[in-house]
N, CA, C and O atoms as CSV, one atom per row, in Angstrom:
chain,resi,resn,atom,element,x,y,z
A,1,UNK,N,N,0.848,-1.183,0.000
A,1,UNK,CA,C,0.000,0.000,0.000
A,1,UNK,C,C,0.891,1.243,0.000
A,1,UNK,O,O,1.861,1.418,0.738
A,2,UNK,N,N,0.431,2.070,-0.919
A,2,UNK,CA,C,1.640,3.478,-0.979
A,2,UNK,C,C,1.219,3.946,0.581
A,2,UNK,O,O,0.447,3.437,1.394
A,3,UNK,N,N,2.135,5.236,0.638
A,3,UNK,CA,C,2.267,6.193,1.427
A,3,UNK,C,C,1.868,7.526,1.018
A,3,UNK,O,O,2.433,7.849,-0.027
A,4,UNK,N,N,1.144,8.347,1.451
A,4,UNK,CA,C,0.741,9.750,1.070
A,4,UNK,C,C,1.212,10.685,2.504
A,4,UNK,O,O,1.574,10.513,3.668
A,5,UNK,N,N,0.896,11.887,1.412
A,5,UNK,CA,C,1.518,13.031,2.445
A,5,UNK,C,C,0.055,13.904,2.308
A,5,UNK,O,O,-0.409,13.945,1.168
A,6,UNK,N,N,-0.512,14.427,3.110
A,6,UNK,CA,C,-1.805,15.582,2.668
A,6,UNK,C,C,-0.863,17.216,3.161
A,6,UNK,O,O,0.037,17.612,3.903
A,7,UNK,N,N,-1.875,17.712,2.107
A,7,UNK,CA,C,-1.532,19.384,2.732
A,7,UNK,C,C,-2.694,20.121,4.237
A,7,UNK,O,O,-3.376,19.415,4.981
A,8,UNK,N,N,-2.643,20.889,4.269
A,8,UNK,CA,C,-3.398,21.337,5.337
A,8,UNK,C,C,-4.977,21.764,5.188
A,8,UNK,O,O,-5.587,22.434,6.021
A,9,UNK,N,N,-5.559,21.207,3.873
A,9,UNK,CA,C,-6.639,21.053,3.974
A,9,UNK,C,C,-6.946,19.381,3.642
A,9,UNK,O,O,-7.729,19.003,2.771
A,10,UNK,N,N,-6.410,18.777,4.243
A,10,UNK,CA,C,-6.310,17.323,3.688
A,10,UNK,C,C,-6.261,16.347,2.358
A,10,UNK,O,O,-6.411,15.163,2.055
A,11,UNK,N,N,-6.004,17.403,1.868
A,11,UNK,CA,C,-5.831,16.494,0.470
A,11,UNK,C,C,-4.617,16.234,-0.099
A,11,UNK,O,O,-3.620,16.940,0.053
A,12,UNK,N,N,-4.677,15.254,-0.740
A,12,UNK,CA,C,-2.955,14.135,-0.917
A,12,UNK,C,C,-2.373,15.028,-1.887
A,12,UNK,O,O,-3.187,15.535,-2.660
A,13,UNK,N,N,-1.430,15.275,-2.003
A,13,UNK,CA,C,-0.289,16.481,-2.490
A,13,UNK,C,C,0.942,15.305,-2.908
A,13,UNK,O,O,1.758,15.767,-3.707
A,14,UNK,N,N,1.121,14.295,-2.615
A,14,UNK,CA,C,2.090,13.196,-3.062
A,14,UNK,C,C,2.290,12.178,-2.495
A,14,UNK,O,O,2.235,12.153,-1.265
A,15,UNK,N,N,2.541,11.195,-3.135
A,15,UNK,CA,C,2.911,9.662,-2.977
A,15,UNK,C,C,4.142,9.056,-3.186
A,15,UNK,O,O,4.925,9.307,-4.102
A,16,UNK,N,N,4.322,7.948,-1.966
A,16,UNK,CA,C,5.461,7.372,-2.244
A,16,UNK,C,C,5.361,5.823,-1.684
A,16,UNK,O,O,4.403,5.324,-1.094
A,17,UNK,N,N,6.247,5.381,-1.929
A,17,UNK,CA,C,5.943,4.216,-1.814
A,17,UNK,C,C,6.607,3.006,-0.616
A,17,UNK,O,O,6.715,1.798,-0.409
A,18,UNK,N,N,6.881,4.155,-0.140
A,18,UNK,CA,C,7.834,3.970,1.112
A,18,UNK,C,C,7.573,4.995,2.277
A,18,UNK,O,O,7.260,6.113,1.866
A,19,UNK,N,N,7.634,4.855,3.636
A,19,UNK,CA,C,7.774,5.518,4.671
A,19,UNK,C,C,8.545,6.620,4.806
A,19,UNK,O,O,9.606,6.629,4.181
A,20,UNK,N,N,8.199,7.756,5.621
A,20,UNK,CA,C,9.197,8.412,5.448
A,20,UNK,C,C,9.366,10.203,5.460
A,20,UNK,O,O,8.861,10.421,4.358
A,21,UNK,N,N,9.656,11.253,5.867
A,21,UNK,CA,C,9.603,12.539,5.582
A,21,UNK,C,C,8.151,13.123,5.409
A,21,UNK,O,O,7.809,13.755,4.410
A,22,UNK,N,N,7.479,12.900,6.288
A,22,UNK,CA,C,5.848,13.537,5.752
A,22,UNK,C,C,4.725,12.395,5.180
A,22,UNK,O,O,3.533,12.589,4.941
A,23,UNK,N,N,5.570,11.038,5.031
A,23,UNK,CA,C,4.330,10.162,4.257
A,23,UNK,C,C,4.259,9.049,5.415
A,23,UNK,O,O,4.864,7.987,5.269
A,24,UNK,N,N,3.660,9.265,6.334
A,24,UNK,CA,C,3.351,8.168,7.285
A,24,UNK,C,C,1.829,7.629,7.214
A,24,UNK,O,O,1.225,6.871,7.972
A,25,UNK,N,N,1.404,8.326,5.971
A,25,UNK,CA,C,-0.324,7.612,6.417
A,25,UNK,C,C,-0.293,6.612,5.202
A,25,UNK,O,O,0.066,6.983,4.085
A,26,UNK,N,N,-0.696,5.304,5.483
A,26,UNK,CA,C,-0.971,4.492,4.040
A,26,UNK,C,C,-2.562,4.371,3.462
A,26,UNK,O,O,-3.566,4.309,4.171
A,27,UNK,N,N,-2.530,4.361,2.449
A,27,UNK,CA,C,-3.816,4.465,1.892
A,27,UNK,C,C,-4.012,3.455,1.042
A,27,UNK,O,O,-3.018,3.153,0.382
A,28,UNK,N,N,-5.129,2.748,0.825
A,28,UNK,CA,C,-5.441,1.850,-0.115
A,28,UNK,C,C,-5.125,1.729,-1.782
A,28,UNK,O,O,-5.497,2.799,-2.263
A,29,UNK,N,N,-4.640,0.941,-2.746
A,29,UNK,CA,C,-3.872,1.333,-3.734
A,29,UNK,C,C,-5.053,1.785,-4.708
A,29,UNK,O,O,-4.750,2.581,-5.596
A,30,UNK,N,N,-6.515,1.298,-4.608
A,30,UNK,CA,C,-7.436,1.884,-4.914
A,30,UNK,C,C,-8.511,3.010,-4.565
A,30,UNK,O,O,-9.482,3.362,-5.236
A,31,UNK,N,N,-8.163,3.376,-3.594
A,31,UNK,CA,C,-8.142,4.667,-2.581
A,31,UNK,C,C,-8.937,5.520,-3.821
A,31,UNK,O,O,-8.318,5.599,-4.882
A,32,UNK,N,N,-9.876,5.970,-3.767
A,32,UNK,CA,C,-10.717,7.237,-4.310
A,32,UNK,C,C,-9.873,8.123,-4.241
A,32,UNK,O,O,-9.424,8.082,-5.387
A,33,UNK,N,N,-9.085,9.241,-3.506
A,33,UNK,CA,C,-8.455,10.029,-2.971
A,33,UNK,C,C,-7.237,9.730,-3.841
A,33,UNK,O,O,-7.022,10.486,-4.788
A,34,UNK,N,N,-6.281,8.526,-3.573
A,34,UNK,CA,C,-5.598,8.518,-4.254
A,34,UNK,C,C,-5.551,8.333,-5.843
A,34,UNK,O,O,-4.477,8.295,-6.443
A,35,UNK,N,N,-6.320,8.263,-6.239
A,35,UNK,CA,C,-6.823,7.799,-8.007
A,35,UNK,C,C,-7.471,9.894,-8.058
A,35,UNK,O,O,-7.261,10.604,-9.042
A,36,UNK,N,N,-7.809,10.126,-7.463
A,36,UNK,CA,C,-7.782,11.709,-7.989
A,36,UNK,C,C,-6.737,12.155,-7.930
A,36,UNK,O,O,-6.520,12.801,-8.955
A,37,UNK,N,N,-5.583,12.177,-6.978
A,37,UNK,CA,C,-4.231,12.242,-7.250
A,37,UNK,C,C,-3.572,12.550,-7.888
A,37,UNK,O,O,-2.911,13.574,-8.063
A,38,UNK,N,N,-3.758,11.071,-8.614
A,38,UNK,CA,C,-2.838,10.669,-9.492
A,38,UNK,C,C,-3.791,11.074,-11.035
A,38,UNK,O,O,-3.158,11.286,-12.070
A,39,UNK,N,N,-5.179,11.138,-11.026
A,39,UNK,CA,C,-5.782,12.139,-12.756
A,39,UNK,C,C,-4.754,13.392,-12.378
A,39,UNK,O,O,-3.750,13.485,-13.085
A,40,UNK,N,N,-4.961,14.498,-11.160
A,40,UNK,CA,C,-4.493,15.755,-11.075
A,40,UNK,C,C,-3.157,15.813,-11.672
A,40,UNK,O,O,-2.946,16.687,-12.512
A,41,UNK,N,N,-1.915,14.717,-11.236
A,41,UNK,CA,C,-1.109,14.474,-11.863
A,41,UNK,C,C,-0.748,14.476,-13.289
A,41,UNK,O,O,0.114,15.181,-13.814
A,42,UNK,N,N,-1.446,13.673,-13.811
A,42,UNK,CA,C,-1.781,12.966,-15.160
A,42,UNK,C,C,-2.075,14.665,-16.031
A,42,UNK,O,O,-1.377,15.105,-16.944
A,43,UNK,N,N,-3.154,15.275,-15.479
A,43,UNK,CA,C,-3.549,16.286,-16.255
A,43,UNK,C,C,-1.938,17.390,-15.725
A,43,UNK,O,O,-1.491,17.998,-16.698
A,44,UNK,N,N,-1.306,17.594,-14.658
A,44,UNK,CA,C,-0.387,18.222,-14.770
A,44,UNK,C,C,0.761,18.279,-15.712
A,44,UNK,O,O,1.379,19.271,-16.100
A,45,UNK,N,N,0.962,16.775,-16.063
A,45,UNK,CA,C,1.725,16.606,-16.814
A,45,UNK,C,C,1.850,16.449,-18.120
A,45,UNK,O,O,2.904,16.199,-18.705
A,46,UNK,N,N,0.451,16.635,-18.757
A,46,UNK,CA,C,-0.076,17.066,-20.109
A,46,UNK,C,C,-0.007,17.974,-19.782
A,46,UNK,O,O,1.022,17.892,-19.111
A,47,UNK,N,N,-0.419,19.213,-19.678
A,47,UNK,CA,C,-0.316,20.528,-19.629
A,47,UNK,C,C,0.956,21.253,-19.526
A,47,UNK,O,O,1.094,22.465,-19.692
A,48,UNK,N,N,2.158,20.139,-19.145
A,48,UNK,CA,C,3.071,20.629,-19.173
A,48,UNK,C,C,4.125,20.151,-20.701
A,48,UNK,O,O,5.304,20.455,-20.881
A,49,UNK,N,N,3.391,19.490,-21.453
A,49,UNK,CA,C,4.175,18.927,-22.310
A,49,UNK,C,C,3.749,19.475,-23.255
A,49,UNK,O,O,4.498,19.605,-24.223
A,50,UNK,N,N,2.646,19.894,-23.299
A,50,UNK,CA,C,1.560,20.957,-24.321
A,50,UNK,C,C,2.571,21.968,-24.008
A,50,UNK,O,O,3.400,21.951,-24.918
A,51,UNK,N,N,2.920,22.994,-22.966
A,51,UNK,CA,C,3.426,23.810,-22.918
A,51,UNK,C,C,4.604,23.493,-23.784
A,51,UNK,O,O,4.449,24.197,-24.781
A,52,UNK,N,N,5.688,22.804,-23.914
A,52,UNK,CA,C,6.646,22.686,-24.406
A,52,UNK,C,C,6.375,22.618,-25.782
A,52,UNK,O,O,6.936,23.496,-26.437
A,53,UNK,N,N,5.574,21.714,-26.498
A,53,UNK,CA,C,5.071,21.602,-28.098
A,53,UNK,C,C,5.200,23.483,-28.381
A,53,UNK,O,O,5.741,24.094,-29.302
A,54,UNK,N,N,4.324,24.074,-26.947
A,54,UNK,CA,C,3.755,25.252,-27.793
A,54,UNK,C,C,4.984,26.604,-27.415
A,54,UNK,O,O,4.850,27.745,-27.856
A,55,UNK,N,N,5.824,26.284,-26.771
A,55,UNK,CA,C,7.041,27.041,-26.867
A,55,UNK,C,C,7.943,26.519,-28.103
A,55,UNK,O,O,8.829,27.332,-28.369
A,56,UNK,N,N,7.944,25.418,-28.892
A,56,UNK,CA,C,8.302,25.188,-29.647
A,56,UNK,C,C,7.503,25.932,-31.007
A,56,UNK,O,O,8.174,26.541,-31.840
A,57,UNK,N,N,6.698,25.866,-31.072
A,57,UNK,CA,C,6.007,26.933,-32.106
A,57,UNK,C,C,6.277,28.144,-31.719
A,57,UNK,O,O,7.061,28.638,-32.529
A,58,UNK,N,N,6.001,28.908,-30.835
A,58,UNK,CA,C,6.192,30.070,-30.732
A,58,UNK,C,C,8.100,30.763,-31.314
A,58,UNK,O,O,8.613,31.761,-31.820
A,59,UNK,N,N,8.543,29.180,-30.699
A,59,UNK,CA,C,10.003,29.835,-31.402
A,59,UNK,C,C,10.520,29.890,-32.883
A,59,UNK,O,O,11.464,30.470,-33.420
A,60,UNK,N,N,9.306,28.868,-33.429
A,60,UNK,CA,C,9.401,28.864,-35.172
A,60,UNK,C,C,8.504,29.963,-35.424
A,60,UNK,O,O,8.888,30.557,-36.431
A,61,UNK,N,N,7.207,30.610,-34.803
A,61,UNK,CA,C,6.980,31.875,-35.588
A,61,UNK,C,C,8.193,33.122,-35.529
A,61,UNK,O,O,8.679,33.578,-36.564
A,62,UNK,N,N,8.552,33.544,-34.296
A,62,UNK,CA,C,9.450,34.197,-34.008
A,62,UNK,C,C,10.035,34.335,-35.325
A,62,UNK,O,O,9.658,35.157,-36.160
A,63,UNK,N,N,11.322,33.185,-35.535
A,63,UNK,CA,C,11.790,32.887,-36.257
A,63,UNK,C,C,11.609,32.631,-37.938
A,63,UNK,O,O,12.565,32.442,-38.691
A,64,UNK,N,N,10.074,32.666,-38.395
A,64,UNK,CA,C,9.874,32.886,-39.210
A,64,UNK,C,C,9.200,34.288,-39.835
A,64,UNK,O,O,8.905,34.508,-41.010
A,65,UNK,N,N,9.066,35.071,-38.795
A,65,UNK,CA,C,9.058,36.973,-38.608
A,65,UNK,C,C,9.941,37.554,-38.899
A,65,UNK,O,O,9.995,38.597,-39.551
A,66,UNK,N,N,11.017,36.745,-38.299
A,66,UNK,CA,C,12.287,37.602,-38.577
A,66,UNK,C,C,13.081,37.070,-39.956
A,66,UNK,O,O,14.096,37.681,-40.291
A,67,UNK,N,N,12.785,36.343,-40.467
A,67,UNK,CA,C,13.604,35.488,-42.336
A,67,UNK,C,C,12.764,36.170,-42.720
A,67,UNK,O,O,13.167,36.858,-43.659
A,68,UNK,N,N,11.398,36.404,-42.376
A,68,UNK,CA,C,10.588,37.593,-43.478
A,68,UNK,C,C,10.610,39.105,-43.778
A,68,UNK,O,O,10.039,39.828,-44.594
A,69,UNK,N,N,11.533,39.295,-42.748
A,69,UNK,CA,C,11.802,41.024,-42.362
A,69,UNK,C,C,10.364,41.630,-41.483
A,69,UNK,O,O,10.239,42.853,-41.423
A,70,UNK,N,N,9.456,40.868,-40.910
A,70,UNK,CA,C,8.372,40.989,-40.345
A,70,UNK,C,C,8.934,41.891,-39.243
A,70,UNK,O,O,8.361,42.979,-39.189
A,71,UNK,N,N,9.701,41.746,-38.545
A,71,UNK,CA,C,10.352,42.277,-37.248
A,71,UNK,C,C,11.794,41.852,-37.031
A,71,UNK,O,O,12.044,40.780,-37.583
A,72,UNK,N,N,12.617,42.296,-36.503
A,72,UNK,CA,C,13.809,42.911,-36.396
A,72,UNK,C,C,13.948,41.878,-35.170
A,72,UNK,O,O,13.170,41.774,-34.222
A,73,UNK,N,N,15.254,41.053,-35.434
A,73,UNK,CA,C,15.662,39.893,-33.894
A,73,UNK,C,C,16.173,41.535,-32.832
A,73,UNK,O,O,15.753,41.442,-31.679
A,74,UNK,N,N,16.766,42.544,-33.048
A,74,UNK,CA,C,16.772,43.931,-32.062
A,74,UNK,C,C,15.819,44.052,-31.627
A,74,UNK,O,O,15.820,44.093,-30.396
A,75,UNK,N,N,14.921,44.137,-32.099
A,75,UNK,CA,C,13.530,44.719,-32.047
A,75,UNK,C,C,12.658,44.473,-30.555
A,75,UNK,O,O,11.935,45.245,-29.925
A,76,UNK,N,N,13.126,42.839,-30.254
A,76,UNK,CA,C,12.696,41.651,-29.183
A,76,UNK,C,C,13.144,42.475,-27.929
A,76,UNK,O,O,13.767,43.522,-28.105
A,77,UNK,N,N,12.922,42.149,-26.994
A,77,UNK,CA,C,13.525,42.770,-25.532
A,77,UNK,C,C,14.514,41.899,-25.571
A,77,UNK,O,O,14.537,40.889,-26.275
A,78,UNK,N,N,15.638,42.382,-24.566
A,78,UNK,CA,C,16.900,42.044,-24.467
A,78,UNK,C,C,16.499,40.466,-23.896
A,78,UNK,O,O,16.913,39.424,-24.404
A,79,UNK,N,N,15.692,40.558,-22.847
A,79,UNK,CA,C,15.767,39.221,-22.277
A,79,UNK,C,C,15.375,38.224,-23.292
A,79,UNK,O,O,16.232,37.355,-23.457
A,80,UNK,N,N,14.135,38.091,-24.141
A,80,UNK,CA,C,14.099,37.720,-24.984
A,80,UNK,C,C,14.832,37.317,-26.225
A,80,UNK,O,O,14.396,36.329,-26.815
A,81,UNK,N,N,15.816,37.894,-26.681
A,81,UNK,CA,C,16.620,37.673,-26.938
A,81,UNK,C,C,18.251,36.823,-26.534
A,81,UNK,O,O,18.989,36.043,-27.136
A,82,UNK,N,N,18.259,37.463,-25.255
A,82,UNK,CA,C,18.743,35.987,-24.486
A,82,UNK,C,C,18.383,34.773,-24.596
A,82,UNK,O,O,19.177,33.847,-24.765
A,83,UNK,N,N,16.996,34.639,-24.501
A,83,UNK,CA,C,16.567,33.413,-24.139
A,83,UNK,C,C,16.653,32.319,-25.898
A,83,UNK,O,O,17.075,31.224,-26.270
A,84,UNK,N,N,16.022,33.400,-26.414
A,84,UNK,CA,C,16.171,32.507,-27.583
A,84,UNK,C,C,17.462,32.183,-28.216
A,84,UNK,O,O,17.661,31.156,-28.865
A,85,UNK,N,N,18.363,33.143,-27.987
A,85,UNK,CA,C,20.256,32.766,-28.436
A,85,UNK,C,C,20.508,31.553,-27.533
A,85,UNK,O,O,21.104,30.634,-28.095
A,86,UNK,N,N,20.206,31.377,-26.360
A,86,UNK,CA,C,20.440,30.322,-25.495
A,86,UNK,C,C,19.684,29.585,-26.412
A,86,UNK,O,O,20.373,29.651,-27.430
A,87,UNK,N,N,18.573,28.846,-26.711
A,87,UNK,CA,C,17.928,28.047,-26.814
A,87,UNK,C,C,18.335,27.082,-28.022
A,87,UNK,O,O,18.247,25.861,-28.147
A,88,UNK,N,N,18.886,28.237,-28.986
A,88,UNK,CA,C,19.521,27.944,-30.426
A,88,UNK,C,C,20.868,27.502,-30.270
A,88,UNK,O,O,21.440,26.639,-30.935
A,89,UNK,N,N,21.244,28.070,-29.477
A,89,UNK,CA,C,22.860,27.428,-29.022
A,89,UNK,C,C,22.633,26.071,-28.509
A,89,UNK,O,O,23.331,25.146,-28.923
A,90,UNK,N,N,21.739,25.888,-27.667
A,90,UNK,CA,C,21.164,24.617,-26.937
A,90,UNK,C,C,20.956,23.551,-28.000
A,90,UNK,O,O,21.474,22.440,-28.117
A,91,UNK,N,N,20.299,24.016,-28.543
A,91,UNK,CA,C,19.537,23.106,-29.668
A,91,UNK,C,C,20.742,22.947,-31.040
A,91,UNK,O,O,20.529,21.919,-31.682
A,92,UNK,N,N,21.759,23.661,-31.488
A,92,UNK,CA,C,22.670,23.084,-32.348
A,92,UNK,C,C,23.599,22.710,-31.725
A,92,UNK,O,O,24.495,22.231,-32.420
A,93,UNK,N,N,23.837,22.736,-30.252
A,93,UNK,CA,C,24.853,21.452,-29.670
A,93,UNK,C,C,24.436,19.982,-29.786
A,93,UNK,O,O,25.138,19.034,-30.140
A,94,UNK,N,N,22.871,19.989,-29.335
A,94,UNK,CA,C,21.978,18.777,-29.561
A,94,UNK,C,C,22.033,17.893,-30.501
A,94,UNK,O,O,21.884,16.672,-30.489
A,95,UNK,N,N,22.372,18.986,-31.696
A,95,UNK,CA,C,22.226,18.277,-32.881
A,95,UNK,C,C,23.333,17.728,-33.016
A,95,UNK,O,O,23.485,16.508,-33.083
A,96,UNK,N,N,24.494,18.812,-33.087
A,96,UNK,CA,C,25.787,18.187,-32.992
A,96,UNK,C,C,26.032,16.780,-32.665
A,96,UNK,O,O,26.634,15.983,-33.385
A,97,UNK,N,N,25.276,16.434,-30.993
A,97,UNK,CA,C,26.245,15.634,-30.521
A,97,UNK,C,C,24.960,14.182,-30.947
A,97,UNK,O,O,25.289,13.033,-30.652
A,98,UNK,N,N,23.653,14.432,-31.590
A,98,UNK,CA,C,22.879,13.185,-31.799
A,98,UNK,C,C,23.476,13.021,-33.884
A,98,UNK,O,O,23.074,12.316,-34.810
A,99,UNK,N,N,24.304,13.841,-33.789
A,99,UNK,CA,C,25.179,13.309,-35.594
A,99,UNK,C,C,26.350,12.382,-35.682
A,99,UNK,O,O,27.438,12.516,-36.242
A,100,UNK,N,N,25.820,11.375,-34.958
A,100,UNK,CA,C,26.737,10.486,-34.518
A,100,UNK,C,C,27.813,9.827,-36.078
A,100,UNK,O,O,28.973,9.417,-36.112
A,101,UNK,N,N,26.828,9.982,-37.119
A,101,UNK,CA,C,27.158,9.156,-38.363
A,101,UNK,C,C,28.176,10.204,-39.029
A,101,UNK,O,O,29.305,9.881,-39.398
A,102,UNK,N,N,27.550,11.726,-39.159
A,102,UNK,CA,C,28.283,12.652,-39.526
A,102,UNK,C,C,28.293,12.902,-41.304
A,102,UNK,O,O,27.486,12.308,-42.019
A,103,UNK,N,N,29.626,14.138,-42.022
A,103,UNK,CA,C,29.183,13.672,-43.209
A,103,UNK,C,C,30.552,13.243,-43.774
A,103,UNK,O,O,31.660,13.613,-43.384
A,104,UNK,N,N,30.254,12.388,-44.773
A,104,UNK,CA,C,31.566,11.811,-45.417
A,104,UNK,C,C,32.026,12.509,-47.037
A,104,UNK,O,O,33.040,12.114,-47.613
């Protein structure tokens, strides 16, 4: 039977599967309580992967604004511009190092 931890209005905030730091109550593995949990989970973690798909678009419109002369990569706020030089740097090391075959 897992282990849960509740917050201060009693509801389960996380599971583990072991004793330990905050999870001393065990709950049934079919537990009502715990099966909402774990949907809240489930939907957290779609929503967070959606987020990523859709920062990935947002960085190909960007990017296709600026090959059109639509707007100026200056133009962006500085931080913004940070972020996306990081991201591009990020992403052609990536590539780099998954070109395992290379070219001949």
């Amino acid at each position: 039977m897992p282990y849960i931890k509740r917050d201060e209005q009693g509801r389960v905030i996380a599971m583990s599967a072991v004793s330990g730091d905050g999870f001393t109550e065990q709950v049934a593995g079919d537990s009502p309580e715990l099966a909402d949990f774990l949907a809240s989970q489930q939907a957290a973690n779609s929503l967070d992967a959606t987020d990523q798909d859709f920062v990935r678009v947002l960085e190909d419109v960007v990017e296709l604004l600026i090959d059109k002369g639509v707007i100026l990569f200056t133009e962006l706020p500085d931080s913004a511009q940070e972020k996306i030089m990081r991201r591009q740097k990020l992403r052609s090391e990536m590539t780099g190092k998954l070109d395992l075959i290379g070219d001949d």
